[in-house]
N, C-alpha and C positions, 0 to 999 in steps of 0.2 A: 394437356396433362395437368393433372391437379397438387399442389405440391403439400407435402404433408410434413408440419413441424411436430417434434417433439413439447416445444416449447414456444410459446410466441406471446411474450408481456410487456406491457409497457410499465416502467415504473419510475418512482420518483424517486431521484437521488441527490446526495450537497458533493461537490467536486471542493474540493480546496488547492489550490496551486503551492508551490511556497519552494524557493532556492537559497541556498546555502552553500558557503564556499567550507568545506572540513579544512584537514589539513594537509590533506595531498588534492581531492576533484574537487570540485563544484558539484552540486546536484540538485538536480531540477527535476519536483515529483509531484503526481496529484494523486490526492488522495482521496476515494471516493468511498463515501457513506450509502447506503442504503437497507431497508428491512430484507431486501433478498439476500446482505452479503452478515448479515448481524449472527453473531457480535463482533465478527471480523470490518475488516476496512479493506478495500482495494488499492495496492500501492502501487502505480507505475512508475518508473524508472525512465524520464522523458527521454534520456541522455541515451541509453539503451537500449530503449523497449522490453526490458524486461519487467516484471511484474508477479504479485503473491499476495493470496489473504492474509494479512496479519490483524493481531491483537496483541495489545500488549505483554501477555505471557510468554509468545509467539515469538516475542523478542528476544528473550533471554533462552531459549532451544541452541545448544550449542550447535554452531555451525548453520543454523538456520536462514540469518540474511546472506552470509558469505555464498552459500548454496544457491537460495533464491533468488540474489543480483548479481551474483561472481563477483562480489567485492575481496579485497585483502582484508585482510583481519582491522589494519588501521581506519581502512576507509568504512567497513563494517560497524566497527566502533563510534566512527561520526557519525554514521546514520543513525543507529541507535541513540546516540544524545540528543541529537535534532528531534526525532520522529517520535518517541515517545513521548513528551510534553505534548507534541499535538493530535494522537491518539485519544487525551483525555477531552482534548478541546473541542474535537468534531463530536457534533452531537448525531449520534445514530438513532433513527426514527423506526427501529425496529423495537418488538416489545421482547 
C-alpha cells in the first residue's frame, strides 16, 4: 500500500531553548522560528506539552496565553515579560 501525504517538507528552522523562574512556576520553553511558521513563532511549553503560534501582538489578545498554556493570569503575566523580549530577538528567516 502506497501512503499518501498531504504534506511532506523538509525545512529549516532556529529552536531557541531558554528557562525562567516567574513568580509562582519555572518555565522551560522552545521557541522555534521558521519561514513555514512566519511571522508567528512556535512556543512549546516543555513543562506541559502544551504549545501555540504566537507573535508578538498575539500576546496582548486578552485571555490568549491563559487559554493557550492554562496559565493563571499571574503566571500568564510572567510569560509575557519573559517572552516577548525574545520574540524580537529570534530572527525569523521568513520574508
Amino acid at each position: 500500500m502506497e501512503l499518501s501525504y498531504i504534506k511532506n517538507e523538509i525545512d529549516t528552522s532556529q529552536t531557541r531553548l531558554v528557562s525562567f523562574k516567574g513568580n509562582t512556576i519555572r518555565f522551560d520553553l522552545a521557541i522555534i522560528s521558521s519561514p513555514l511558521f512566519h511571522p508567528n513563532h512556535l512556543v512549546i511549553d516543555l513543562n506541559t506539552n502544551k504549545y501555540s503560534k504566537i507573535q508578538k501582538d498575539t500576546l496582548q489578545k486578552e485571555n490568549f496565553v491563559e487559554h493557550a498554556f492554562q496559565y493563571n493570569e499571574m503566571e500568564a503575566e510572567d510569560f509575557r515579560t519573559y517572552i516577548k523580549p525574545l520574540l524580537s530577538d529570534v530572527k525569523n528567516t521568513g520574508t
